[in-house]
mmCIF file of the C-alpha atoms, coordinates in Angstrom:
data_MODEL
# 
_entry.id   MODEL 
# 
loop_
_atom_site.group_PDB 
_atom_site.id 
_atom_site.type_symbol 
_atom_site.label_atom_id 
_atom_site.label_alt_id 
_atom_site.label_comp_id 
_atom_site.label_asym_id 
_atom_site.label_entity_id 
_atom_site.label_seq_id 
_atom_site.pdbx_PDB_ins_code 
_atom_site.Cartn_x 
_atom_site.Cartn_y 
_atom_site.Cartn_z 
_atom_site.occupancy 
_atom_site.B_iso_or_equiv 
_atom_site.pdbx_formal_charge 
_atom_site.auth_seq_id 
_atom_site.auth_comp_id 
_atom_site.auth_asym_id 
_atom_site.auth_atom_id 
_atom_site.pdbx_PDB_model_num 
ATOM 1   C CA . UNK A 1 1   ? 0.000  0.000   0.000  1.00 0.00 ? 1   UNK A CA 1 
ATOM 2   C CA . UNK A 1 2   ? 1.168  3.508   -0.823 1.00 0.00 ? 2   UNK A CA 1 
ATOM 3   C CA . UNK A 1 3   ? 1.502  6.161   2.704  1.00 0.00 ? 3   UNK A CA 1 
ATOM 4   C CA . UNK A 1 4   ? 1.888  9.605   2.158  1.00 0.00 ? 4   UNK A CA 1 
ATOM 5   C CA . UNK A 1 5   ? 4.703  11.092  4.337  1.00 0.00 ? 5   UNK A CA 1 
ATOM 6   C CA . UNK A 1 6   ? 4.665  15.090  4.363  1.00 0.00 ? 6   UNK A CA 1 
ATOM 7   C CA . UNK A 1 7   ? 4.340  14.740  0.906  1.00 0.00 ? 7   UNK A CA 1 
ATOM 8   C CA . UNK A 1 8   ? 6.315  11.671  -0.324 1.00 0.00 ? 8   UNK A CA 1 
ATOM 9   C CA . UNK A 1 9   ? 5.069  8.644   -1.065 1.00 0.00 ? 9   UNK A CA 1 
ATOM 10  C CA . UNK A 1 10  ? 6.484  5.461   0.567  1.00 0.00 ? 10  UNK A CA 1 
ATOM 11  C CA . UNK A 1 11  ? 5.614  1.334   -0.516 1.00 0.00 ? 11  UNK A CA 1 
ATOM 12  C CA . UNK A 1 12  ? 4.140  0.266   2.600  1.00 0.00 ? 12  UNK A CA 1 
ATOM 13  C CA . UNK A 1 13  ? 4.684  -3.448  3.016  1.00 0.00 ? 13  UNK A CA 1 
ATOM 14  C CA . UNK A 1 14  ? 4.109  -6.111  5.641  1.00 0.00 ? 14  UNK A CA 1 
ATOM 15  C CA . UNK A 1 15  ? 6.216  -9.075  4.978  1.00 0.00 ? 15  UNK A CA 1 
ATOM 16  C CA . UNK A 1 16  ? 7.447  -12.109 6.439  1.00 0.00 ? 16  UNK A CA 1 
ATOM 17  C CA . UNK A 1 17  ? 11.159 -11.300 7.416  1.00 0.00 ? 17  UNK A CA 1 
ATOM 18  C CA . UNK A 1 18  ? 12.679 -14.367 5.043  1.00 0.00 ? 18  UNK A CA 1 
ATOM 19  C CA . UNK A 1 19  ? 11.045 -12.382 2.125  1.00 0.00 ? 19  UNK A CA 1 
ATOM 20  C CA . UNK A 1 20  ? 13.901 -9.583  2.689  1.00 0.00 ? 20  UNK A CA 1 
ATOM 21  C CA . UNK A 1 21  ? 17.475 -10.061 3.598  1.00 0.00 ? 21  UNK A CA 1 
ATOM 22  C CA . UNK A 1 22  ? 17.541 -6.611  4.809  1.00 0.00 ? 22  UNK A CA 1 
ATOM 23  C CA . UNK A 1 23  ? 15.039 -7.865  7.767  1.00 0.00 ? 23  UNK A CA 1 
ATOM 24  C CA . UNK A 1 24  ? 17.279 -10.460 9.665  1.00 0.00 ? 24  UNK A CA 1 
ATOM 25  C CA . UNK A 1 25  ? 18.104 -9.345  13.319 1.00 0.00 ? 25  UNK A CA 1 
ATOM 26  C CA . UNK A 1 26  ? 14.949 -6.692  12.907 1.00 0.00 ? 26  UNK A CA 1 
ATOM 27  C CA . UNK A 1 27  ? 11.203 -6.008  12.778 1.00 0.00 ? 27  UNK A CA 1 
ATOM 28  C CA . UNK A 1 28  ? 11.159 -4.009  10.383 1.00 0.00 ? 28  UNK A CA 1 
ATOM 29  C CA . UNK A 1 29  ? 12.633 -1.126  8.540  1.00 0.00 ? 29  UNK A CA 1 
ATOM 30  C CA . UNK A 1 30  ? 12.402 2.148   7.103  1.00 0.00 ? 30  UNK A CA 1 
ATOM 31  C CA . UNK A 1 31  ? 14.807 2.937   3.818  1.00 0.00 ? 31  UNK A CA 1 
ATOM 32  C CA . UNK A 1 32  ? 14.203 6.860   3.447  1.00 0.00 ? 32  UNK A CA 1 
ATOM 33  C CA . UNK A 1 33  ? 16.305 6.524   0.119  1.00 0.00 ? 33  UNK A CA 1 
ATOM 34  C CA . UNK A 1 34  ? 14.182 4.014   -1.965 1.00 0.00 ? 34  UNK A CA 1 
ATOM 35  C CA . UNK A 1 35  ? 11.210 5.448   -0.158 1.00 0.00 ? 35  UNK A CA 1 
ATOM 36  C CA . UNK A 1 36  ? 9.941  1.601   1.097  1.00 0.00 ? 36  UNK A CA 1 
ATOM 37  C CA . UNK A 1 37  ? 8.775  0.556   4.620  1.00 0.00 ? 37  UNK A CA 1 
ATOM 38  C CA . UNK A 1 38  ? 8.851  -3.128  5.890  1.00 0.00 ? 38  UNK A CA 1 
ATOM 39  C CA . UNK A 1 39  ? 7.041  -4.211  8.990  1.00 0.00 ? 39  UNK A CA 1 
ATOM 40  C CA . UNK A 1 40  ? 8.106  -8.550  9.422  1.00 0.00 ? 40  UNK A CA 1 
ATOM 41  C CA . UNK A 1 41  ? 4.334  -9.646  9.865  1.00 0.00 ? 41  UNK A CA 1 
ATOM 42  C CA . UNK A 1 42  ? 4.936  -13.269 10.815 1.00 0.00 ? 42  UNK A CA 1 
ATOM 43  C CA . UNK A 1 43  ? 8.421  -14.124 13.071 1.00 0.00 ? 43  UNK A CA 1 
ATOM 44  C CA . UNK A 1 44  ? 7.027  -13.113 16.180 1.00 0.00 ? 44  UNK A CA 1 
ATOM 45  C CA . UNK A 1 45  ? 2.861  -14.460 15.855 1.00 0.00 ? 45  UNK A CA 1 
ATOM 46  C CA . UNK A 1 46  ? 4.329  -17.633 14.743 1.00 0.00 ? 46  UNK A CA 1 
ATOM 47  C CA . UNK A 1 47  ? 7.692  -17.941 16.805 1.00 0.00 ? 47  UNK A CA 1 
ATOM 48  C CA . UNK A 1 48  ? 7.409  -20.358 19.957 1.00 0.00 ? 48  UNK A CA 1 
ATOM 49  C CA . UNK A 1 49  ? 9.032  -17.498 22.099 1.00 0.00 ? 49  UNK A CA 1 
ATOM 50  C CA . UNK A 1 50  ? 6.522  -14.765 20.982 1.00 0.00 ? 50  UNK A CA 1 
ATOM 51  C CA . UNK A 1 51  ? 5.485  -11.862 23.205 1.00 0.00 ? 51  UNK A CA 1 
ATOM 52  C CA . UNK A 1 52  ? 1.933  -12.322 24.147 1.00 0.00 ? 52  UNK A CA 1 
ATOM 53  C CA . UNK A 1 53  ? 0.179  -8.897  22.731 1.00 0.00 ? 53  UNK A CA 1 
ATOM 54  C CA . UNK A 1 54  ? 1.339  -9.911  18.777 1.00 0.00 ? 54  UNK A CA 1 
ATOM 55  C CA . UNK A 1 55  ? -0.762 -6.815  17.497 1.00 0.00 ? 55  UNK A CA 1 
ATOM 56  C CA . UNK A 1 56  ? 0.295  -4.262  20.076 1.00 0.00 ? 56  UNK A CA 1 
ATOM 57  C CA . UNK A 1 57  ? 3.959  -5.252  19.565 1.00 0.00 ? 57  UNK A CA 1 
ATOM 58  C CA . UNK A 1 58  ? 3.495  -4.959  15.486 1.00 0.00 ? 58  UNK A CA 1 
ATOM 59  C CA . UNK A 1 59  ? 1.582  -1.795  15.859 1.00 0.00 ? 59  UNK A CA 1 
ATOM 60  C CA . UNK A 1 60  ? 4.002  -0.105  17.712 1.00 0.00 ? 60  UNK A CA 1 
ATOM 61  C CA . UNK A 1 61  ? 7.075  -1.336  15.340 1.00 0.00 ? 61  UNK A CA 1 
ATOM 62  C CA . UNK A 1 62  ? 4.887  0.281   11.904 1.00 0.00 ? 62  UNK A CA 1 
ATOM 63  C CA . UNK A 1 63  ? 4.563  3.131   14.383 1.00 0.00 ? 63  UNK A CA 1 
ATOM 64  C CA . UNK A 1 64  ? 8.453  3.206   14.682 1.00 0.00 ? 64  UNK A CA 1 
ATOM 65  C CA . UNK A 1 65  ? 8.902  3.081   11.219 1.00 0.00 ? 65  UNK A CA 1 
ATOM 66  C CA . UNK A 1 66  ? 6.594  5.529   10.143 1.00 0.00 ? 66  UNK A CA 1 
ATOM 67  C CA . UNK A 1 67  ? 8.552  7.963   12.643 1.00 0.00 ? 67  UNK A CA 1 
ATOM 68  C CA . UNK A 1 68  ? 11.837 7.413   10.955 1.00 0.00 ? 68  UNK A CA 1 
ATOM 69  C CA . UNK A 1 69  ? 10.448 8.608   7.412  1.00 0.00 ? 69  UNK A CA 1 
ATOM 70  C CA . UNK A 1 70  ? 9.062  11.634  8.949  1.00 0.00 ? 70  UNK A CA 1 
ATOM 71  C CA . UNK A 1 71  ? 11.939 12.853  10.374 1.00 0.00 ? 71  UNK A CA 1 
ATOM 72  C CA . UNK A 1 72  ? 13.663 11.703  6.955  1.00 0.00 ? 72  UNK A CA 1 
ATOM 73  C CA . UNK A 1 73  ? 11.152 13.689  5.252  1.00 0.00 ? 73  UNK A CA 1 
ATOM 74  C CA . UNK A 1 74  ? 11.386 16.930  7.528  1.00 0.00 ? 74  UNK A CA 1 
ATOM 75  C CA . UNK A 1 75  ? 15.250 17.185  6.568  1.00 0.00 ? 75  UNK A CA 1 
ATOM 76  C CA . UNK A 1 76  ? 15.975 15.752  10.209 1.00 0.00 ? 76  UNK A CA 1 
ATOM 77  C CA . UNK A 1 77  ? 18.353 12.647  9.250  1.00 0.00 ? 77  UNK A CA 1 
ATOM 78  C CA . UNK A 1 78  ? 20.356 13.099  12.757 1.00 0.00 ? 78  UNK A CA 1 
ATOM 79  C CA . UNK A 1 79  ? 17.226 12.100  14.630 1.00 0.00 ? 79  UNK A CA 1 
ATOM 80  C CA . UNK A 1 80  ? 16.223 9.482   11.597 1.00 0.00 ? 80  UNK A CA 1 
ATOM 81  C CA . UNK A 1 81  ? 19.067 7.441   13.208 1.00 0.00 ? 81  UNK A CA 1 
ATOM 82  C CA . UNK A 1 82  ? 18.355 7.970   16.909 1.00 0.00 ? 82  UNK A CA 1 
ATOM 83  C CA . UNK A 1 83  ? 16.781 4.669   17.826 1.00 0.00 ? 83  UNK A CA 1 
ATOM 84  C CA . UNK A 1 84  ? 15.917 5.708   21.332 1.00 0.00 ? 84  UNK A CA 1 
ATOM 85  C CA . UNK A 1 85  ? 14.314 9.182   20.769 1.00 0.00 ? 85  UNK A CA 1 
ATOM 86  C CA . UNK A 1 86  ? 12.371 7.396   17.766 1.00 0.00 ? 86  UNK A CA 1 
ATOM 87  C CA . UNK A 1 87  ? 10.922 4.486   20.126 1.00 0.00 ? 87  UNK A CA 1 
ATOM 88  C CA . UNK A 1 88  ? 10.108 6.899   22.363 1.00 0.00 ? 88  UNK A CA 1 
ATOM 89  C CA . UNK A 1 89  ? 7.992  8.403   20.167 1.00 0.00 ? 89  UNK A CA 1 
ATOM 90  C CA . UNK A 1 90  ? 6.337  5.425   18.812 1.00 0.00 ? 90  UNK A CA 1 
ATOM 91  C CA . UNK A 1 91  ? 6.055  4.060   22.432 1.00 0.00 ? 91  UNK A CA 1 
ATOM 92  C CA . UNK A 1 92  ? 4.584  7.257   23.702 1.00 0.00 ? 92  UNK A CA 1 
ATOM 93  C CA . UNK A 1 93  ? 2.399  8.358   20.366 1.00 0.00 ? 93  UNK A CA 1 
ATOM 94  C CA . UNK A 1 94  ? -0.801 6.767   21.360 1.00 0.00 ? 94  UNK A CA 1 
ATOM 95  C CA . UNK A 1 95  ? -0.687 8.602   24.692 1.00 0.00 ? 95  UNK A CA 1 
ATOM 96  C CA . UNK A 1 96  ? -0.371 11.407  23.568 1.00 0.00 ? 96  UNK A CA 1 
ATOM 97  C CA . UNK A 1 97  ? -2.936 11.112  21.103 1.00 0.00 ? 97  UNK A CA 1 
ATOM 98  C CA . UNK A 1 98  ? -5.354 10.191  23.746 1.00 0.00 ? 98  UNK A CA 1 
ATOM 99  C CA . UNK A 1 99  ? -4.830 13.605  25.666 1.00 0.00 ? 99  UNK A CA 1 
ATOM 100 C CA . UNK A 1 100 ? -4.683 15.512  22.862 1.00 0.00 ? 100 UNK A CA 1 
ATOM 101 C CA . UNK A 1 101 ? -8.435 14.189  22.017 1.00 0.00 ? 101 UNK A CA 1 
ATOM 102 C CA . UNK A 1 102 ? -9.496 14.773  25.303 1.00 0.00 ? 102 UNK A CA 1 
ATOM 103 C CA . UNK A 1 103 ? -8.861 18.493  25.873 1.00 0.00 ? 103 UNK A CA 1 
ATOM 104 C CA . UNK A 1 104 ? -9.897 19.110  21.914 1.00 0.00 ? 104 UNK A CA 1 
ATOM 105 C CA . UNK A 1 105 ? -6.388 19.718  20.551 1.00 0.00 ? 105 UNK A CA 1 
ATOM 106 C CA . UNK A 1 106 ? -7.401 17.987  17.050 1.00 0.00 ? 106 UNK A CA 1 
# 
């Protein structure tokens, strides 16, 4: 599916990990360059070890993604690479979204 990001178009994709070399050791990715986004949709519902919220996990990781191509898009490639500030975001996002609904900030 195509996402719009400020302006830019990115290939949205939810894959199984195998599917794309670039996915081993991660849940996804975000390639700012080629303008793609890949979310691993099957290691951890189907892995033995799996956490137990599957779609909480996954929809904080497209989250994460998503976050890296805006900041890629707003000419802010220093915090494209900072991991932590970017799961932050993703972590605290929904929060955030929740207040801002409740005191009419939308």
């Amino acid at each position: 599916m195509t996402i719009n990001i400020l302006g830019q178009d990115y290939d949205f994709q939810e894959i199984a990990a195998k599917e794309d070399m670039k996915m081993a050791d991660m849940n996804g990715y975000c390639d700012p360059y080629s303008k793609i986004i890949r979310v691993d949709n099957d290691f951890y519902e189907n892995h033995p070890n799996s956490i137990s919220d599957f779609k909480a996990f996954k929809e904080k990781v497209i989250r994460h993604e998503i976050i890296h191509a805006f900041f890629a898009e707003s000419g802010m490639r220093e915090y494209t690479e900072n991991e932590l500030l970017v799961g932050w975001i993703a972590t605290q996002f929904p929060k955030m979204l929740k207040v801002f609904h409740q005191v009419g900030a939308l």
